[in-house]
Backbone atoms as SQL, in Angstrom:
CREATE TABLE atoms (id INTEGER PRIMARY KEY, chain TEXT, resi INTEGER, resn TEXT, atom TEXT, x REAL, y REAL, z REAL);
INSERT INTO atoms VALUES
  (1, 'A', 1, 'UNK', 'N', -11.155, -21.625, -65.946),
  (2, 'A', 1, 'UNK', 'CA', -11.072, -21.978, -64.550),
  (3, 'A', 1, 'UNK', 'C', -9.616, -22.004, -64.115),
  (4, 'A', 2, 'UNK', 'N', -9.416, -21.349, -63.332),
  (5, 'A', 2, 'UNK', 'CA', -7.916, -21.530, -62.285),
  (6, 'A', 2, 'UNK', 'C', -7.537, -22.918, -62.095),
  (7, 'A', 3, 'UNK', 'N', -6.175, -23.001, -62.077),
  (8, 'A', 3, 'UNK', 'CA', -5.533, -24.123, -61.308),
  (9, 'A', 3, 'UNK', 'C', -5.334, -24.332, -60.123),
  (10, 'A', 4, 'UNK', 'N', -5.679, -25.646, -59.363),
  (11, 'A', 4, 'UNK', 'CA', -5.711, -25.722, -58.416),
  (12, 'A', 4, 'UNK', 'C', -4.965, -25.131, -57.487),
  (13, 'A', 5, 'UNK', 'N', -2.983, -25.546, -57.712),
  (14, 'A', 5, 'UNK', 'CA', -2.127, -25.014, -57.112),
  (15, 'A', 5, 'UNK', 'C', -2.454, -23.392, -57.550),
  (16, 'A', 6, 'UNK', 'N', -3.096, -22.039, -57.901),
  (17, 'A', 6, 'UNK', 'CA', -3.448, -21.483, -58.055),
  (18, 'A', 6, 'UNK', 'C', -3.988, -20.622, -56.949),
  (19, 'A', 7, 'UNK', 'N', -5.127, -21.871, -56.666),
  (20, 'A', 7, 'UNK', 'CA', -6.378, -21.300, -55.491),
  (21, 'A', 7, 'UNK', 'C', -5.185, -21.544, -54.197),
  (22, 'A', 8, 'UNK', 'N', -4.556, -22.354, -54.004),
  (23, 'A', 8, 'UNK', 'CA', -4.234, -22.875, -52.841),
  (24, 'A', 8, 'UNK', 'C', -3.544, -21.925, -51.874),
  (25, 'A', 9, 'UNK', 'N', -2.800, -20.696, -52.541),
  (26, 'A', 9, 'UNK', 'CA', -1.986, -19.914, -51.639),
  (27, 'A', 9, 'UNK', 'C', -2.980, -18.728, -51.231),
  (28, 'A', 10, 'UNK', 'N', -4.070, -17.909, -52.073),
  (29, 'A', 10, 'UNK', 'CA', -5.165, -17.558, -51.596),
  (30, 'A', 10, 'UNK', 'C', -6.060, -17.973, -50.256),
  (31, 'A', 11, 'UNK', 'N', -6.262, -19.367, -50.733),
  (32, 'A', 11, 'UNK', 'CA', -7.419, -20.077, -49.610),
  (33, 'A', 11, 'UNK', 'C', -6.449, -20.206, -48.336),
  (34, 'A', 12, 'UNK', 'N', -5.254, -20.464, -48.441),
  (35, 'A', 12, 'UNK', 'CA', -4.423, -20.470, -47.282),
  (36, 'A', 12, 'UNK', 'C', -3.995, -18.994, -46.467),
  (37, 'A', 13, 'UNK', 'N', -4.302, -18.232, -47.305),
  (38, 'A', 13, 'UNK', 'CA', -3.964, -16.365, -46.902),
  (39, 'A', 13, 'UNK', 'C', -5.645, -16.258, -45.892),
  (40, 'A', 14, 'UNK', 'N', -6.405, -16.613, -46.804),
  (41, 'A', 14, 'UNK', 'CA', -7.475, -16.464, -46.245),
  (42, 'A', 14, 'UNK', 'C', -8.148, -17.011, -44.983),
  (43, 'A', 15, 'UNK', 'N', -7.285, -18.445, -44.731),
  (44, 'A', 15, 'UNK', 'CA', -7.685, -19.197, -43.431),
  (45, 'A', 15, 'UNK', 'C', -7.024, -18.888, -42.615),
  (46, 'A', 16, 'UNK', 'N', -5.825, -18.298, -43.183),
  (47, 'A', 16, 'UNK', 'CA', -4.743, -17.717, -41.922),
  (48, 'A', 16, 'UNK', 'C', -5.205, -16.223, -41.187),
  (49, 'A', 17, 'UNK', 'N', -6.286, -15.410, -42.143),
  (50, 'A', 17, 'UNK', 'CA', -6.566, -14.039, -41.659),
  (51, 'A', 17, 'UNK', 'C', -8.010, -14.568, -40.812),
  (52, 'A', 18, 'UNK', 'N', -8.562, -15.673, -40.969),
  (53, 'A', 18, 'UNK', 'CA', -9.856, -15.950, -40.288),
  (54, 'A', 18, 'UNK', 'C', -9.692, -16.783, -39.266),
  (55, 'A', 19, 'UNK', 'N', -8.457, -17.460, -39.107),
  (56, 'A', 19, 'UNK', 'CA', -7.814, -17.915, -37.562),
  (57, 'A', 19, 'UNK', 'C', -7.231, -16.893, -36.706),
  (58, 'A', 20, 'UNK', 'N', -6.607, -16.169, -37.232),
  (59, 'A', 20, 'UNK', 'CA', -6.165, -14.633, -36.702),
  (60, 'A', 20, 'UNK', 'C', -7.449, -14.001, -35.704),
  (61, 'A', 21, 'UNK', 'N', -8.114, -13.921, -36.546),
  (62, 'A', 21, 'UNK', 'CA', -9.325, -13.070, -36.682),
  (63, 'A', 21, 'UNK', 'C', -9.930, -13.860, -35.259),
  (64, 'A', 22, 'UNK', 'N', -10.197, -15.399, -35.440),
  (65, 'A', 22, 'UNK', 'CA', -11.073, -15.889, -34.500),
  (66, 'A', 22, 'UNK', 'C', -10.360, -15.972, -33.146),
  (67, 'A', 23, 'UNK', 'N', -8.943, -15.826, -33.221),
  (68, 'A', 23, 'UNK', 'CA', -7.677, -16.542, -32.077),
  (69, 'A', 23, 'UNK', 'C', -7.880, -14.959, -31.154),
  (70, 'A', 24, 'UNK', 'N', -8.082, -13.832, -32.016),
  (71, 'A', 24, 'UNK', 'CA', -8.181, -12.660, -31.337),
  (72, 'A', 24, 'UNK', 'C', -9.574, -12.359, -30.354),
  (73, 'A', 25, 'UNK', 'N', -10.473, -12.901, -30.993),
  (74, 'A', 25, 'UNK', 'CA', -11.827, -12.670, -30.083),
  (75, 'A', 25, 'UNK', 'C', -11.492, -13.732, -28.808),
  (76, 'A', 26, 'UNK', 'N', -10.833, -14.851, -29.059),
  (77, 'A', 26, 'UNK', 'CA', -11.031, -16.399, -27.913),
  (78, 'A', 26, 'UNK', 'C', -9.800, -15.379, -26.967),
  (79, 'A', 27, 'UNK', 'N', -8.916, -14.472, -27.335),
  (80, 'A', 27, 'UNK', 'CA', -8.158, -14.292, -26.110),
  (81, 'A', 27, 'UNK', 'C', -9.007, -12.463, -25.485),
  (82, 'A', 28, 'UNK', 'N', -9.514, -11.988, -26.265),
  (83, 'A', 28, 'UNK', 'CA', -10.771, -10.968, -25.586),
  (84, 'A', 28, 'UNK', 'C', -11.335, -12.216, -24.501),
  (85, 'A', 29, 'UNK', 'N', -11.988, -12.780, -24.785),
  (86, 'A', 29, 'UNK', 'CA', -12.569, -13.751, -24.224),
  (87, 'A', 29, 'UNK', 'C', -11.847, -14.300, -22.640),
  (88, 'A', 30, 'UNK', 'N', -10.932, -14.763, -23.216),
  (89, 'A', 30, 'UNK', 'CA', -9.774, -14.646, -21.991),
  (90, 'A', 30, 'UNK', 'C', -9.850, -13.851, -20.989),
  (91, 'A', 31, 'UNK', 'N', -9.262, -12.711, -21.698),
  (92, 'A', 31, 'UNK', 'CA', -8.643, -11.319, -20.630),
  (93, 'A', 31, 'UNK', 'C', -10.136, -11.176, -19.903),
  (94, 'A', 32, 'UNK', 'N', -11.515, -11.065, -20.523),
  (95, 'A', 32, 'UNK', 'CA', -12.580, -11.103, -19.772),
  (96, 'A', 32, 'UNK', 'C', -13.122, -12.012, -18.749),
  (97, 'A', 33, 'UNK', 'N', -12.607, -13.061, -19.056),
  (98, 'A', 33, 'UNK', 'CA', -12.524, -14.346, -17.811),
  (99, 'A', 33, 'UNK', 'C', -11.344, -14.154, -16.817),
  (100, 'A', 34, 'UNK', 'N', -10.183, -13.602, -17.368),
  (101, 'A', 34, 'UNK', 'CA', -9.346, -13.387, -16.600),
  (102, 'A', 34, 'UNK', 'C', -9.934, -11.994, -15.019),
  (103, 'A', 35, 'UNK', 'N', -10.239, -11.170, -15.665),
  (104, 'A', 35, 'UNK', 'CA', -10.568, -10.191, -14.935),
  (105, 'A', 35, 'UNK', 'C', -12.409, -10.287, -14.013),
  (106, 'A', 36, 'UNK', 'N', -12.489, -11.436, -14.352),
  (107, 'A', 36, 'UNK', 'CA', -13.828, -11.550, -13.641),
  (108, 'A', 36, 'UNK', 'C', -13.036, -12.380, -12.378),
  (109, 'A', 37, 'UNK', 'N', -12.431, -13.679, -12.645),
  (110, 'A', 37, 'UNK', 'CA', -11.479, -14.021, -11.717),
  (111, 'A', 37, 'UNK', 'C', -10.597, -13.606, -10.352),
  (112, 'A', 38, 'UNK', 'N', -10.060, -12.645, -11.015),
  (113, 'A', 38, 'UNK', 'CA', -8.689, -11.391, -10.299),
  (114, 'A', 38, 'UNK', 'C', -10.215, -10.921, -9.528),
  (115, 'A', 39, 'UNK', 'N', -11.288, -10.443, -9.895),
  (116, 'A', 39, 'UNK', 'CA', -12.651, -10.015, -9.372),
  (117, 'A', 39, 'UNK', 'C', -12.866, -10.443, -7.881),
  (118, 'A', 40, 'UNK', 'N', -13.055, -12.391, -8.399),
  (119, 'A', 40, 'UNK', 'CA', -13.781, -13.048, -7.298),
  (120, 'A', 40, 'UNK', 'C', -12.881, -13.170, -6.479),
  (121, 'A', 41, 'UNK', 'N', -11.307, -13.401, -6.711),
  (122, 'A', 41, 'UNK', 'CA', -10.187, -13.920, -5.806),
  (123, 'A', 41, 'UNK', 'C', -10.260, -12.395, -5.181),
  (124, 'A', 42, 'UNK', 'N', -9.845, -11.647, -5.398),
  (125, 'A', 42, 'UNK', 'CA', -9.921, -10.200, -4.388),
  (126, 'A', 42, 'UNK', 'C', -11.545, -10.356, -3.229),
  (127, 'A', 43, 'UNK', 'N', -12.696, -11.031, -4.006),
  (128, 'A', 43, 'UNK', 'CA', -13.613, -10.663, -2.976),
  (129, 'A', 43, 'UNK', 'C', -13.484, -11.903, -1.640),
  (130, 'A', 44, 'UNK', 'N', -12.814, -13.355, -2.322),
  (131, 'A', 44, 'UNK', 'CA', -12.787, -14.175, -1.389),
  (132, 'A', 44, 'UNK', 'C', -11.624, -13.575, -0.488),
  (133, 'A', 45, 'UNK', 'N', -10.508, -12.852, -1.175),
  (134, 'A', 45, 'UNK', 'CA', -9.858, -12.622, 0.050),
  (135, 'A', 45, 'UNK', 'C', -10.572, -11.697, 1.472),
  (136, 'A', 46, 'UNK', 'N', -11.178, -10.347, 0.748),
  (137, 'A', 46, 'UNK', 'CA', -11.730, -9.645, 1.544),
  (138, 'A', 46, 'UNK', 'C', -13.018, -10.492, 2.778),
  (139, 'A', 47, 'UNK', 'N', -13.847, -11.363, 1.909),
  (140, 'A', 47, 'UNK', 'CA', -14.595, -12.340, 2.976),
  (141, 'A', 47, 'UNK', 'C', -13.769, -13.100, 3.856),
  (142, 'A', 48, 'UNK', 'N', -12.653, -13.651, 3.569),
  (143, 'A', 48, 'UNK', 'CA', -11.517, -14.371, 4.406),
  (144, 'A', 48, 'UNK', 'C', -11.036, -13.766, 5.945),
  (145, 'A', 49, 'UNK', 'N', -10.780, -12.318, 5.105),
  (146, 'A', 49, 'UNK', 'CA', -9.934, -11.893, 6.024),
  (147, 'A', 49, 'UNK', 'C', -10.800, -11.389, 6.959),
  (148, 'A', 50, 'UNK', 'N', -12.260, -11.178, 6.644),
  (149, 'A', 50, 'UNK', 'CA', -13.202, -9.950, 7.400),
  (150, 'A', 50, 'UNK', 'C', -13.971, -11.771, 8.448),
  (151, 'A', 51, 'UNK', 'N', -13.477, -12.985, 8.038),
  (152, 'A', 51, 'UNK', 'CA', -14.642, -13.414, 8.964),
  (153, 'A', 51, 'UNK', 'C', -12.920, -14.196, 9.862),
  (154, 'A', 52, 'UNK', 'N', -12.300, -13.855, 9.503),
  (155, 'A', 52, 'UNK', 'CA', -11.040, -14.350, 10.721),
  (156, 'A', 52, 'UNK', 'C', -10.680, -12.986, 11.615),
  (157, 'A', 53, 'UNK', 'N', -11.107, -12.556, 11.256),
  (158, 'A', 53, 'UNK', 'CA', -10.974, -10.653, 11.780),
  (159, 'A', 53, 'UNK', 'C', -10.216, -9.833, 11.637),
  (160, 'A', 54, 'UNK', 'N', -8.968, -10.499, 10.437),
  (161, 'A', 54, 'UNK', 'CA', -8.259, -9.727, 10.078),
  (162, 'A', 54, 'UNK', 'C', -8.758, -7.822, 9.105),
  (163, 'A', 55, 'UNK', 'N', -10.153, -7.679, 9.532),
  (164, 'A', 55, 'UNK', 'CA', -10.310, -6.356, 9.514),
  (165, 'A', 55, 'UNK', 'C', -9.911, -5.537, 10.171),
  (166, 'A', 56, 'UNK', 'N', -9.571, -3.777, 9.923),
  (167, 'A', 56, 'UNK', 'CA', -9.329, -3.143, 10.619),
  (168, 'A', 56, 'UNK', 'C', -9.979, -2.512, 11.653),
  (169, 'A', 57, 'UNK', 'N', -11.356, -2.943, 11.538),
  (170, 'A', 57, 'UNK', 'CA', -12.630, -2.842, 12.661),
  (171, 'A', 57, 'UNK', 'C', -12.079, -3.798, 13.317),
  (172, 'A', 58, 'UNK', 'N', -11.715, -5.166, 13.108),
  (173, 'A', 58, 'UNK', 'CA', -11.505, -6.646, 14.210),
  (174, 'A', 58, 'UNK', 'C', -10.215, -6.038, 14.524),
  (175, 'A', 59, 'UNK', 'N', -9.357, -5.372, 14.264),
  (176, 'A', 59, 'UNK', 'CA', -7.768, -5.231, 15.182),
  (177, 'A', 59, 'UNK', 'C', -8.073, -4.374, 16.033),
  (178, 'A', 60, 'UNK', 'N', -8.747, -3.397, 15.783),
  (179, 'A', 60, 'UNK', 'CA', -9.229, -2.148, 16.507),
  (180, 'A', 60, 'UNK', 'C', -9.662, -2.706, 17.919),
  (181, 'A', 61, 'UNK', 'N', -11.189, -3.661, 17.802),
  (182, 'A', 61, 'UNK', 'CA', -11.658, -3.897, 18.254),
  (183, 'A', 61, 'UNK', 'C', -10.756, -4.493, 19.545),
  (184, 'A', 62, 'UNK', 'N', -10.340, -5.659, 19.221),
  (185, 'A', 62, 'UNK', 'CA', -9.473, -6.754, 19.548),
  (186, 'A', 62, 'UNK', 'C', -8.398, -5.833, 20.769),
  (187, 'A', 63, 'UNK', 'N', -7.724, -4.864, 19.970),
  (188, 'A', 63, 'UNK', 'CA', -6.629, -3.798, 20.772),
  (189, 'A', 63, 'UNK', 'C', -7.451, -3.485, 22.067),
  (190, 'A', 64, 'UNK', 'N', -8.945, -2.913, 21.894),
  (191, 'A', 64, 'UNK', 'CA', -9.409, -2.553, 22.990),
  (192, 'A', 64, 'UNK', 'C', -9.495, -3.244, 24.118),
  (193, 'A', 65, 'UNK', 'N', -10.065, -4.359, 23.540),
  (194, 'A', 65, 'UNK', 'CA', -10.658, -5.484, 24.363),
  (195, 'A', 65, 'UNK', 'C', -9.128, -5.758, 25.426),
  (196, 'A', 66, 'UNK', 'N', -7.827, -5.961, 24.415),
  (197, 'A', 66, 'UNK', 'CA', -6.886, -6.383, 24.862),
  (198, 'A', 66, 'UNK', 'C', -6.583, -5.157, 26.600),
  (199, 'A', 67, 'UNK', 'N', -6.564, -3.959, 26.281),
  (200, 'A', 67, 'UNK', 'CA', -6.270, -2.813, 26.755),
  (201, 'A', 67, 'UNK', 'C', -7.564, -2.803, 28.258),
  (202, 'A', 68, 'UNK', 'N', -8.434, -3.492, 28.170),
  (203, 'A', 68, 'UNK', 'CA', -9.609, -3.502, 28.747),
  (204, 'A', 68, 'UNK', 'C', -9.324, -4.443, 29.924),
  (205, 'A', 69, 'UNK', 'N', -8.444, -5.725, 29.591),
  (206, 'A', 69, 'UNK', 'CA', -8.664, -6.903, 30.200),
  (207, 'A', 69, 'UNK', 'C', -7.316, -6.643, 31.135),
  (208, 'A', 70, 'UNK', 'N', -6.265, -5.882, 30.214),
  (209, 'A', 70, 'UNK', 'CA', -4.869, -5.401, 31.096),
  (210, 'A', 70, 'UNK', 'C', -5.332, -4.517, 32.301),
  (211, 'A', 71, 'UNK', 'N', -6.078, -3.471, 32.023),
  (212, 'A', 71, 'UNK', 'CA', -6.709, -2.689, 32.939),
  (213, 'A', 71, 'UNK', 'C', -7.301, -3.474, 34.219),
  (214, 'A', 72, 'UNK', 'N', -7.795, -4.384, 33.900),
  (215, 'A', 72, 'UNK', 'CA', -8.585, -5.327, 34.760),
  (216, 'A', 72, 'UNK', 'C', -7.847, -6.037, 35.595),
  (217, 'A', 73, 'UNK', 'N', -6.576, -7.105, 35.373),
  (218, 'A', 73, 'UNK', 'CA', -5.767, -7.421, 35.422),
  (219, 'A', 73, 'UNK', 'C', -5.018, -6.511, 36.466),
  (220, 'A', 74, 'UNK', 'N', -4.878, -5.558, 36.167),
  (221, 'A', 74, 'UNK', 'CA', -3.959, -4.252, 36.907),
  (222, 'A', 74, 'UNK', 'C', -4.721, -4.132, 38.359),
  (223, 'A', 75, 'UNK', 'N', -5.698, -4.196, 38.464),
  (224, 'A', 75, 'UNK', 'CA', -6.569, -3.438, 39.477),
  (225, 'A', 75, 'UNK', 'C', -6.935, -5.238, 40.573),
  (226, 'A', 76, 'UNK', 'N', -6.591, -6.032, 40.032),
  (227, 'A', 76, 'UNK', 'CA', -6.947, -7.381, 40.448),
  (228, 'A', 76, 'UNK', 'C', -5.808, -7.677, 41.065),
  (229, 'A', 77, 'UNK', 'N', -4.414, -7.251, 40.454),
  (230, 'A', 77, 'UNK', 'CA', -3.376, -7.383, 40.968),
  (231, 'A', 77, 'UNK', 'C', -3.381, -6.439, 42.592),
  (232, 'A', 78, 'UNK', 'N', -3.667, -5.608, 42.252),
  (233, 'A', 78, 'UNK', 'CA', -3.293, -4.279, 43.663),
  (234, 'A', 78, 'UNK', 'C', -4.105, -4.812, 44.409),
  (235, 'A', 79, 'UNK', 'N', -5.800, -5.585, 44.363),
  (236, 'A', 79, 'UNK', 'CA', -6.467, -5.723, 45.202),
  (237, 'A', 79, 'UNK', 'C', -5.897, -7.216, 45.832),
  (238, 'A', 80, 'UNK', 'N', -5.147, -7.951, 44.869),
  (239, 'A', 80, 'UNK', 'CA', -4.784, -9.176, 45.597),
  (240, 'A', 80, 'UNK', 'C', -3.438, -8.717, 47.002),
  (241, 'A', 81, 'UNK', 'N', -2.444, -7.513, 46.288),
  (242, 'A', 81, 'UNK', 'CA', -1.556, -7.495, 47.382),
  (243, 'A', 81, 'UNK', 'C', -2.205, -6.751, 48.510),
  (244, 'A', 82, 'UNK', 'N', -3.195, -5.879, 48.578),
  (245, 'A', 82, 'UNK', 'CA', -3.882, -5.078, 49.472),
  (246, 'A', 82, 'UNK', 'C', -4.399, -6.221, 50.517),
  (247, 'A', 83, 'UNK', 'N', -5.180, -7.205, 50.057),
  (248, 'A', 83, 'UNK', 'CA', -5.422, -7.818, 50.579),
  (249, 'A', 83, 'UNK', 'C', -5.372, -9.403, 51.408);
């Protein structure tokens, strides 16, 4: 039978390649939580921005409306000095 101090630098090679081993799957693990994350934060931004209207349909929109009401404005003006 081996001596203890014997086994000891083995069993220590060996716990060090099976912490390795396990430390590598827990940060897979990680980077996969990480990137589900980066996921949801990109979709809350896109819901954020699309219900404050910072879409490019809501600026569009918005420009018109703006362009619509100047027009209006314009023609309200001439009829006030006309009249």
């Amino acid at each position: 039978m081996a001596e203890p101090q014997d086994l000891i630098l083995p069993l220590l090679r060996e716990m060090r390649t099976e912490l390795q081993t396990g430390f590598s799957d827990v940060w897979r693990q990680f980077d996969t939580v990480d990137a589900r994350f980066d996921r949801l934060e990109r979709q809350c931004d896109d819901l954020r921005k699309a219900m404050t209207g910072e879409s490019v349909l809501g600026r569009y929109a918005a420009a018109k409306v703006g362009k619509r009401l100047d027009a209006i404005e314009g023609r309200l003006a001439t009829l006030e000095k006309a009249g």
